[in-house]
DRENLUM-810926 format. One record per residue (C-alpha): residue number from 1; residue in one letter; x, y, z. Coordinates in Angstrom, 2 decimals. Layout:
BEGIN
+-----+------+---------+---------+---------+
!  nr ! rest !      xx !      yy !      zz !
+-----+------+---------+---------+---------+
! NUM !    a !       X !       Y !       Z !
...
+-----+------+---------+---------+---------+
***
This chain:
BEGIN
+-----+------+---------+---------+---------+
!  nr ! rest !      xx !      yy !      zz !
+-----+------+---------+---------+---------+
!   1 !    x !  149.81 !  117.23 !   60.97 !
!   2 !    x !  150.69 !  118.94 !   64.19 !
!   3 !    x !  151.47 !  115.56 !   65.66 !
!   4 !    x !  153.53 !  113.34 !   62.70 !
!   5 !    x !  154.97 !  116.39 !   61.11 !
!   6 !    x !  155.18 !  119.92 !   63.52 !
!   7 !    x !  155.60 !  118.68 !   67.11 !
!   8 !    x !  158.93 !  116.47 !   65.93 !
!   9 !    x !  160.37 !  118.63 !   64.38 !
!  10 !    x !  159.88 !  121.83 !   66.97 !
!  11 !    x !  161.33 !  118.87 !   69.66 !
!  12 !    x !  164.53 !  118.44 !   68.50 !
!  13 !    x !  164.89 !  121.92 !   69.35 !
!  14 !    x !  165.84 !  124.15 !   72.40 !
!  15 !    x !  162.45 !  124.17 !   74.21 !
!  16 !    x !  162.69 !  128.41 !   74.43 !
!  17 !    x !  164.52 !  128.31 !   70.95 !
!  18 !    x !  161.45 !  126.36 !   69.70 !
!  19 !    x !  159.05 !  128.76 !   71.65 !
!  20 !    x !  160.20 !  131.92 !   69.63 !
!  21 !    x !  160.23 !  130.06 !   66.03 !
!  22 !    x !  156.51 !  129.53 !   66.78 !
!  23 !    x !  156.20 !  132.93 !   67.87 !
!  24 !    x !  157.71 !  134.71 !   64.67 !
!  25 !    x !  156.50 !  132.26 !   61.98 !
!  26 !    x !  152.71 !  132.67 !   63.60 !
!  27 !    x !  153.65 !  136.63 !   63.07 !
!  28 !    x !  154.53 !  136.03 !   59.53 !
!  29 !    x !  151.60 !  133.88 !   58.66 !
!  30 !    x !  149.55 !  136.25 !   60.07 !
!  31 !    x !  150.31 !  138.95 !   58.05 !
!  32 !    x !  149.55 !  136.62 !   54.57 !
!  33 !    x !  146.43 !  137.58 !   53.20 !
!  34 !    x !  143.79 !  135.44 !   54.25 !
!  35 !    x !  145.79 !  133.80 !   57.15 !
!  36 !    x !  143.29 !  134.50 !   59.82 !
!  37 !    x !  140.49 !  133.45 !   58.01 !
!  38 !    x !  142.28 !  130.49 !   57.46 !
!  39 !    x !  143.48 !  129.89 !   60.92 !
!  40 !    x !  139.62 !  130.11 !   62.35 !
!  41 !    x !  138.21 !  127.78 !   59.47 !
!  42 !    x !  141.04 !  125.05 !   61.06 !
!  43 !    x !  140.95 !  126.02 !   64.94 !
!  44 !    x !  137.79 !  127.60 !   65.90 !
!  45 !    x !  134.76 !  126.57 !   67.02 !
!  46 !    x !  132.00 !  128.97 !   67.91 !
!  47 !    x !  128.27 !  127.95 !   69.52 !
!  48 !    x !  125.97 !  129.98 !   71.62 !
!  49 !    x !  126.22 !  126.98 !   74.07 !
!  50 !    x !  130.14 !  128.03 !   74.80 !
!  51 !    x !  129.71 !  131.28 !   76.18 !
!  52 !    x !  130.28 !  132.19 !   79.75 !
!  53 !    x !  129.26 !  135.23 !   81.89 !
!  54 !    x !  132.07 !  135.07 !   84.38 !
!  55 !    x !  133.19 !  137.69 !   86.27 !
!  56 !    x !  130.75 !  140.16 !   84.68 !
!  57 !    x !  131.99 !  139.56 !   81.28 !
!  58 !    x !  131.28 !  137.49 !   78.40 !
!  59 !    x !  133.58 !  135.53 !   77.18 !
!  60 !    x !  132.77 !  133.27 !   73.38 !
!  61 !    x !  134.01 !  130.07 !   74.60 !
!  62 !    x !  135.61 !  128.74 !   78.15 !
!  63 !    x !  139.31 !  128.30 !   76.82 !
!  64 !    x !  142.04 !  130.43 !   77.42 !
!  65 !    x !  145.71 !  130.38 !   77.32 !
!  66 !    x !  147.67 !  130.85 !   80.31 !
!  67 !    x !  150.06 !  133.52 !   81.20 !
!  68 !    x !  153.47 !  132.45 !   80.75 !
!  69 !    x !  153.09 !  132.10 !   76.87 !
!  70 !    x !  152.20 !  135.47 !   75.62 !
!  71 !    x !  154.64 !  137.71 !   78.17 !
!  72 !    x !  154.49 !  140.48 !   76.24 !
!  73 !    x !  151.54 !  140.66 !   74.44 !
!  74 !    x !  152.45 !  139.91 !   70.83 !
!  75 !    x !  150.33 !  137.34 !   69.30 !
!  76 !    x !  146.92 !  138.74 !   70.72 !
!  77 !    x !  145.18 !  138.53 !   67.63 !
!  78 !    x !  146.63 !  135.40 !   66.40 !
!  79 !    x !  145.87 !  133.25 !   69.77 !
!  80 !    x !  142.06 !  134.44 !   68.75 !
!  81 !    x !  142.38 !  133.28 !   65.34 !
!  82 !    x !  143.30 !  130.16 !   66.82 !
!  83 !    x !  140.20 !  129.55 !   68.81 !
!  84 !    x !  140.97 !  130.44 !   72.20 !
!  85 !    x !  138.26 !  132.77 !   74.16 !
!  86 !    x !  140.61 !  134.71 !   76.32 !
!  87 !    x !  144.47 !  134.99 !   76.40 !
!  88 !    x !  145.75 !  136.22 !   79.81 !
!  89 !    x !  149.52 !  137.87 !   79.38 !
!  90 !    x !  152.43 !  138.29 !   81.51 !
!  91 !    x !  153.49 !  137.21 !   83.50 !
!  92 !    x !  154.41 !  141.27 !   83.26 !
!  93 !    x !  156.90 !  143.76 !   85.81 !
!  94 !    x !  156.63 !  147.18 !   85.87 !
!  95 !    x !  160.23 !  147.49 !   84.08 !
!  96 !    x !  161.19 !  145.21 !   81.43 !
!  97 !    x !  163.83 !  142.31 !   83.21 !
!  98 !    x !  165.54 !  139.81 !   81.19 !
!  99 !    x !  164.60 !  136.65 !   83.60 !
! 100 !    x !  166.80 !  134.30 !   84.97 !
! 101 !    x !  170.25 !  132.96 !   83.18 !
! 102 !    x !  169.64 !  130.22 !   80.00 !
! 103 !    x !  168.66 !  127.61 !   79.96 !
! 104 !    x !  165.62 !  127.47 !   81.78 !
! 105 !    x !  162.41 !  125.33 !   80.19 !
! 106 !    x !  163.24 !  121.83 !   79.51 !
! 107 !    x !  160.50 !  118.88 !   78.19 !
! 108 !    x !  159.76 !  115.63 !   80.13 !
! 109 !    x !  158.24 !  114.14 !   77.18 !
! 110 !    x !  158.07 !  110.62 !   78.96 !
! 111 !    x !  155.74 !  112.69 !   81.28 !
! 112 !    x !  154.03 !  115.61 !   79.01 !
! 113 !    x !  155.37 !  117.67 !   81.16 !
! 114 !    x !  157.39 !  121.02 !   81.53 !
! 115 !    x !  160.25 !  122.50 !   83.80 !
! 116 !    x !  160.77 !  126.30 !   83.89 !
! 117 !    x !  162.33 !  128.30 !   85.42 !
! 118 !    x !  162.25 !  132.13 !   83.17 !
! 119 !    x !  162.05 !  134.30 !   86.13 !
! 120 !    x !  159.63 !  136.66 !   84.76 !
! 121 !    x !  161.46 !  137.73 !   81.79 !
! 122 !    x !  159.23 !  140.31 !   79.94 !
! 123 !    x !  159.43 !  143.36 !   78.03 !
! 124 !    x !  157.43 !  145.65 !   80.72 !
! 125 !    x !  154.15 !  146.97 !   81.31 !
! 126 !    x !  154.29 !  149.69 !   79.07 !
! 127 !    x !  155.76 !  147.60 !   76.57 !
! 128 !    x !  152.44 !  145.20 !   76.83 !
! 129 !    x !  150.24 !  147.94 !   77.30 !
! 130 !    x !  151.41 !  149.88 !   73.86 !
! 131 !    x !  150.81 !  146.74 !   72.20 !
! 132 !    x !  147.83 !  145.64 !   73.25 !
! 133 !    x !  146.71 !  149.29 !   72.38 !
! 134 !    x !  147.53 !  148.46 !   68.74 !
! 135 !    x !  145.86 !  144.84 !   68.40 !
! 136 !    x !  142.98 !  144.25 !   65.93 !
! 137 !    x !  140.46 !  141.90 !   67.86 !
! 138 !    x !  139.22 !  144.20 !   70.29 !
! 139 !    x !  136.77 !  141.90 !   71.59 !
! 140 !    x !  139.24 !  139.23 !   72.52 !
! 141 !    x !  138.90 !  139.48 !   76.61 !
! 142 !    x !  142.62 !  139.29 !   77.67 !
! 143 !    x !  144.02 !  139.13 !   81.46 !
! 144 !    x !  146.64 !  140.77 !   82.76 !
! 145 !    x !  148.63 !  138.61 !   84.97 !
! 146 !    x !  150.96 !  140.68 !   87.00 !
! 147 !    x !  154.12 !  140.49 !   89.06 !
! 148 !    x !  157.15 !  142.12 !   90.93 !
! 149 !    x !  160.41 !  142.84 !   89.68 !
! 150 !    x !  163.35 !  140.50 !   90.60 !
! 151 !    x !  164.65 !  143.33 !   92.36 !
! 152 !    x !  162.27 !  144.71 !   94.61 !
! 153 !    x !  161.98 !  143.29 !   98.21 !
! 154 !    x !  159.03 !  141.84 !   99.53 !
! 155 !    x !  158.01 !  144.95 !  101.67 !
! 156 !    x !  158.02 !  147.02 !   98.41 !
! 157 !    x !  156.08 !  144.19 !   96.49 !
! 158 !    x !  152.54 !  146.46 !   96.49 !
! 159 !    x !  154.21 !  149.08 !   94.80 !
! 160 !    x !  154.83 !  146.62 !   91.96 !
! 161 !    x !  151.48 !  145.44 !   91.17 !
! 162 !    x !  149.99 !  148.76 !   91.42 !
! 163 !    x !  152.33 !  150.27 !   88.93 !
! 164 !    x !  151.19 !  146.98 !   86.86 !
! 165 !    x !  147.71 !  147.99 !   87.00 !
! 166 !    x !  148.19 !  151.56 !   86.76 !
! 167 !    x !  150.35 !  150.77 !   83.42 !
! 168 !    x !  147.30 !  148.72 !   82.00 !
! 169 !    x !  143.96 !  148.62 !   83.36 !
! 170 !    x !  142.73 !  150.61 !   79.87 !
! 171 !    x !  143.95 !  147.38 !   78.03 !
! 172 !    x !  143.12 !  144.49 !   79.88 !
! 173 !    x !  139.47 !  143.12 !   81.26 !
! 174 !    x !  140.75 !  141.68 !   84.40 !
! 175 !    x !  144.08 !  141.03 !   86.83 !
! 176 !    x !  145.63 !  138.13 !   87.95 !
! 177 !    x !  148.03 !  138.83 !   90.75 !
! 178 !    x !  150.95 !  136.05 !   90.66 !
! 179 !    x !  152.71 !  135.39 !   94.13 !
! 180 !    x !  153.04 !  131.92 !   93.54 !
! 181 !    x !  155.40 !  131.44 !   91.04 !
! 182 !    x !  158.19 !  129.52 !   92.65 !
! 183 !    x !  160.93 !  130.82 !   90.09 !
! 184 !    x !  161.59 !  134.26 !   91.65 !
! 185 !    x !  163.21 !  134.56 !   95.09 !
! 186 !    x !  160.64 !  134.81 !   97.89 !
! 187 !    x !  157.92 !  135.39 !   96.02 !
! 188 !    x !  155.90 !  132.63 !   97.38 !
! 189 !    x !  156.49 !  134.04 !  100.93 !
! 190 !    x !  153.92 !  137.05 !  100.09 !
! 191 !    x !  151.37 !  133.55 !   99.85 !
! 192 !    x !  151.49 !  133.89 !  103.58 !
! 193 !    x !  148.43 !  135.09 !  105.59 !
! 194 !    x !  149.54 !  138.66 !  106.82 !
! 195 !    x !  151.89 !  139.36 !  103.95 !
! 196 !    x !  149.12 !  138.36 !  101.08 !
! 197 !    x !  146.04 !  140.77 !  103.23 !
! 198 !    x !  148.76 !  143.26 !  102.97 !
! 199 !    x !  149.33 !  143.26 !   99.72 !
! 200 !    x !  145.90 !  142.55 !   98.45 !
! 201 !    x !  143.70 !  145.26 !   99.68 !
! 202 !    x !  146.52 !  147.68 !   98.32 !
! 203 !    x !  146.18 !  146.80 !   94.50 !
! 204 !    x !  142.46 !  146.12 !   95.54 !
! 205 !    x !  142.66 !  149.82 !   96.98 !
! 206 !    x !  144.03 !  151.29 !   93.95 !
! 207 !    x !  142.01 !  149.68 !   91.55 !
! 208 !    x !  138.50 !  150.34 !   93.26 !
! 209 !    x !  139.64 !  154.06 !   92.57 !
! 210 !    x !  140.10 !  153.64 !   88.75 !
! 211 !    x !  137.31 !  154.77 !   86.41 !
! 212 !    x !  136.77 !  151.52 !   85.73 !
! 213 !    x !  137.60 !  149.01 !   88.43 !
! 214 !    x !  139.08 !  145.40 !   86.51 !
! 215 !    x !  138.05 !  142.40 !   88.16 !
! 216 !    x !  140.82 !  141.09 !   90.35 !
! 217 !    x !  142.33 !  137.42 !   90.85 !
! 218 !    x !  144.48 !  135.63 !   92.58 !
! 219 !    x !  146.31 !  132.92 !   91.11 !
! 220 !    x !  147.63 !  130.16 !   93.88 !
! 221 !    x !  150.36 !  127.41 !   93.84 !
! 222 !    x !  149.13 !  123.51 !   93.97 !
! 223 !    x !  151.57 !  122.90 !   96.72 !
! 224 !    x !  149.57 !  124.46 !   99.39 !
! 225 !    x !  147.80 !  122.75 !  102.11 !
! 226 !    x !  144.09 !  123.06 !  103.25 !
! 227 !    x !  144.54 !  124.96 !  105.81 !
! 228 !    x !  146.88 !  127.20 !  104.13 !
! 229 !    x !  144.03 !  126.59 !  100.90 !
! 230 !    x !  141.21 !  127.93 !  103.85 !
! 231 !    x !  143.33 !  130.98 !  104.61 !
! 232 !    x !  143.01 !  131.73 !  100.98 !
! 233 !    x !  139.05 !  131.77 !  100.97 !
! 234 !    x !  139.22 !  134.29 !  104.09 !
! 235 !    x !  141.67 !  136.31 !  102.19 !
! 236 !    x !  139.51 !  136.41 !   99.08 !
! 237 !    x !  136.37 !  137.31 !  101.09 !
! 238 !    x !  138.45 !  140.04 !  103.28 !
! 239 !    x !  139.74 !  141.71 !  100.28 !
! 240 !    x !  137.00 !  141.46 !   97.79 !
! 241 !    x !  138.73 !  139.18 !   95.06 !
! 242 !    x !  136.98 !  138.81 !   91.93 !
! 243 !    x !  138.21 !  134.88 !   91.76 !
! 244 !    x !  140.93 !  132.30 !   91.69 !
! 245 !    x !  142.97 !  131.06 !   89.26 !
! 246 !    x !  144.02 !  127.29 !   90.19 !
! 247 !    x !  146.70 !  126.19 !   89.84 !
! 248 !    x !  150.59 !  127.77 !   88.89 !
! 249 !    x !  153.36 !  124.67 !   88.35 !
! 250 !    x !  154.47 !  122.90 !   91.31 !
! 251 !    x !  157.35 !  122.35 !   93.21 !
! 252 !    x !  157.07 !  118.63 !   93.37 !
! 253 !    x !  159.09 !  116.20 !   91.46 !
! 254 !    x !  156.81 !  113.22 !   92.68 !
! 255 !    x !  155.26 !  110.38 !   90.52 !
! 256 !    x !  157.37 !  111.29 !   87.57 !
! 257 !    x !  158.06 !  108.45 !   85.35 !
! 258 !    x !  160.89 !  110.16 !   83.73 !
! 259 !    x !  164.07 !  108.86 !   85.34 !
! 260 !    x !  164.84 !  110.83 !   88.69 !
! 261 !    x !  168.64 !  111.48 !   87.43 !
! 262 !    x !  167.09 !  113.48 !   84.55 !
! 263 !    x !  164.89 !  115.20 !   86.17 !
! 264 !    x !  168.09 !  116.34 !   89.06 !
! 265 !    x !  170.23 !  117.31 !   86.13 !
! 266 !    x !  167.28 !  119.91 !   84.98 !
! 267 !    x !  167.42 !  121.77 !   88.35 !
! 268 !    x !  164.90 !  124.13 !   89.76 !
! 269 !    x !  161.73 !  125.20 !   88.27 !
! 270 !    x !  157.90 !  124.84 !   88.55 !
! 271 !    x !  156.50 !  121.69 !   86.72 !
! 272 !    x !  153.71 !  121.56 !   85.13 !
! 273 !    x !  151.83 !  119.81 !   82.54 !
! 274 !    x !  149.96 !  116.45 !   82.53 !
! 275 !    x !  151.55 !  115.51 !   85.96 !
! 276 !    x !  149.80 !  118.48 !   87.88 !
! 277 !    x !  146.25 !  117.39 !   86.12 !
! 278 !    x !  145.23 !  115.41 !   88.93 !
! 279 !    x !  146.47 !  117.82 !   92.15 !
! 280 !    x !  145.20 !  120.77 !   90.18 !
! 281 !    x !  141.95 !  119.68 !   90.29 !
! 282 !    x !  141.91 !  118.91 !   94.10 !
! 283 !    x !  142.40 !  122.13 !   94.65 !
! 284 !    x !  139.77 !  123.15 !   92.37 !
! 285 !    x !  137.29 !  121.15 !   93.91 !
! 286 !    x !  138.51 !  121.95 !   97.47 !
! 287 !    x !  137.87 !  125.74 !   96.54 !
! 288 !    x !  134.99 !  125.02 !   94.90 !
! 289 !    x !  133.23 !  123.23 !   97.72 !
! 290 !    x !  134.60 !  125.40 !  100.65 !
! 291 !    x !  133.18 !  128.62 !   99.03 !
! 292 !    x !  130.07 !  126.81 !   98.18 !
! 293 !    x !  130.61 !  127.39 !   94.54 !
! 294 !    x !  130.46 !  131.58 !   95.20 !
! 295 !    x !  133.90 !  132.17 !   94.12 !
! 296 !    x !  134.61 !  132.09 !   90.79 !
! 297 !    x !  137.93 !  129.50 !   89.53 !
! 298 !    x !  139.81 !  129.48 !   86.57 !
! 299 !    x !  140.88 !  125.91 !   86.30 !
! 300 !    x !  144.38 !  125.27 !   84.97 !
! 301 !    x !  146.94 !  122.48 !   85.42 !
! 302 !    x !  147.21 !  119.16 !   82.89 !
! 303 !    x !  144.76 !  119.89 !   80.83 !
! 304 !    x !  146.02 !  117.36 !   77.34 !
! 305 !    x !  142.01 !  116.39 !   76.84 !
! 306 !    x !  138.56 !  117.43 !   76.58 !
! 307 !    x !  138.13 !  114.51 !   79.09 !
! 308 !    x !  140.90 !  116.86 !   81.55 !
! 309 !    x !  138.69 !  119.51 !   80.34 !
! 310 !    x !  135.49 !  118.58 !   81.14 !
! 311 !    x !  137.20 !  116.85 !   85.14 !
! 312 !    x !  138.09 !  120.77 !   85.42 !
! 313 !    x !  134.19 !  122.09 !   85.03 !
! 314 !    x !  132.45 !  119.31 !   87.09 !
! 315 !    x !  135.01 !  120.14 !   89.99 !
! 316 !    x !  134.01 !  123.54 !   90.29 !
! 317 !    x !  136.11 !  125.36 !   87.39 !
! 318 !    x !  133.75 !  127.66 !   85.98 !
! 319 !    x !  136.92 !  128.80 !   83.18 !
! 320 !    x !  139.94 !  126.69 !   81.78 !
! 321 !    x !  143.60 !  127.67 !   80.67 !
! 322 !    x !  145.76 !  125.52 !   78.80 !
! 323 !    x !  149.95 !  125.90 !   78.56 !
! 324 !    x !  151.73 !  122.76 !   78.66 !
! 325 !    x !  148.89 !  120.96 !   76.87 !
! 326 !    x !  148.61 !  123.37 !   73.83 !
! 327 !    x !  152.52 !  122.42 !   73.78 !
! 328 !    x !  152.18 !  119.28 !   73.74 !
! 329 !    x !  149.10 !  118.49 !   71.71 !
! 330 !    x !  148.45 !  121.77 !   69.17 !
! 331 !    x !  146.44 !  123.90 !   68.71 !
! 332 !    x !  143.81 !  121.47 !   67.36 !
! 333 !    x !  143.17 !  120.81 !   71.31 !
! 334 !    x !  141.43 !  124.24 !   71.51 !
! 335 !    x !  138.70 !  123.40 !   69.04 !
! 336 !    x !  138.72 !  119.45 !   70.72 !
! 337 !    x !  137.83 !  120.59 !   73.98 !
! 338 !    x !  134.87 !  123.48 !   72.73 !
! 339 !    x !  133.61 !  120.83 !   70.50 !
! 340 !    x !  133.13 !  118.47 !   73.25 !
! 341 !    x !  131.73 !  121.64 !   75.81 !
! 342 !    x !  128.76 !  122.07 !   73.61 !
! 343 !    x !  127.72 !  118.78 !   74.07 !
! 344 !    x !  127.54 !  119.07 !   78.07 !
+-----+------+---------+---------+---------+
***
């Protein structure tokens, strides 16, 4: 149904126009007796063989959603219904910001494929943290994928995250910190070596000193080199990350089969979507195998399959995170890909 009847008719809309419909009419049907009930029979799949320990927590099945879909924290309970076994929000500031100007997510459809460009546009971290304070599924594991305000300069970037974690560390089971976004101004710059050590062991620093210390990640752009790639292992070691999460969108335009004067006209903005699938999991594997498998990943980038799935795990993923795919195929792709998990 999703693909003859749902995904046309959501296309022929403003991609971010067609974002919030599904956001409020998922709300409504929510709130219909039975709904979630009714949502798991379709989308869920549950088997002792899907759970992970992973960062010293359990999590029901190895699919989550991404951040970038869930800013704010609003569908919590209705992403579980829907099968996933961990939603990671955000990306969230420490004050609400309203992102960069409209529009700014366009479809390649010839290529699966997405171009943003939203800037971090979220209600804030108190916003998400009241929220998530409210939801019903209290043993959904959610991340909390955290950022810096438009505003602040680079040098005042640490003050950012650690007002992120302050603002939510009761709500969320682990961090992601996001530097690699390439839709804020100089954000990627704090991806540098002496910048990134900087910044790290100052979140790290604050939250080692919370009651209870979150797991913290790092989530890394596909556009990096290895060397640049190695310099990340050192970092992780030298600060104590908890993990990776690999990959954000990508710079690149290359390989598109969408016609190059299309894809000018959209402008700047990370891609991502099936065109990443096969660069995401380079890096994956290149992480994997460098760190001798001691780091954990969270594999994410073109995942449309349990076939993309499954390429994800046997590089070195031990998690996965869909966006672009879930967009692009429903939300029957959750329940493909656990399906096809229990089998390996």
């Amino acid at each position: 149904m999703y693909d003859s009847l749902v995904k046309p008719l959501l296309f022929r809309l403003d991609a971010e126009k067609a974002h919030h419909l599904v956001f409020d009419n998922l709300k409504r049907a929510y709130r219909l007796p039975g709904a979630a009930a009714a949502l798991r029979g379709l989308y869920d799949f549950q088997h002792p063989n899907l759970e992970r320990d992973v960062l010293g927590l359990r999590f029901r099945n190895p699919v989550g959603l991404a951040a970038g879909f869930d800013k704010n924290a609003e569908l919590t309970d209705e992403l579980g219904a829907l099968g996933f076994g961990f939603v990671e929000i955000g990306t969230v500031t420490p004050r609400p910001q309203p992102g960069n100007p409209t529009p700014r997510l366009f479809r390649l459809p010839q290529d699966a494929a997405l171009v943003n460009r939203m800037g971090f546009n979220n209600h804030g971290a108190e916003a998400a943290a009241a929220r998530l304070r409210q939801r019903r599924n209290q043993h959904l594991i959610i991340g909390g994928n955290i950022g810096k305000n438009k505003d602040t300069p680079n040098e005042l970037a640490a003050h950012d995250y650690v007002a992120c974690v302050e603002a939510l560390h009761e709500v969320v089971d682990y961090f992601v910190v996001n530097v690699s976004s390439p839709n804020t101004p100089g954000l990627r710059q704090l991806q540098e070596r002496e910048p990134l050590i900087r910044l790290l062991q100052q979140v790290q620093e604050r939250n080692q000193a919370l009651p209870v210390p979150r797991p913290l990640l790092l989530k890394i752009a596909p556009d990096l080199t290895d060397t640049q790639l190695d310099d990340i292992l050192l970092i992780a070691r030298e600060t104590n990350l908890s993990g990776l999460v690999a990959t954000n969108t990508t710079i690149s335009r290359a390989g598109l089969t969408t016609p190059e004067a299309r894809v000018t006209a959209l402008g700047a903005g990370g891609l991502s979507g099936r065109p990443l699938r096969r660069r995401a999991t380079e890096v994956i594997r290149y992480l994997s195998q460098h760190s001798r498998g001691q780091l954990p990943i969270i594999g994410v980038g073109g995942i449309h399959s349990a076939a993309d799935a499954r390429e994800k795990l046997e590089a070195g993923a031990c998690l996965l995170q869909l966006y672009t795919g879930f967009i692009y195929e429903g939300p029957g792709l959750v329940r493909s890909i656990n399906s096809e998990m229990v089998k390996l």
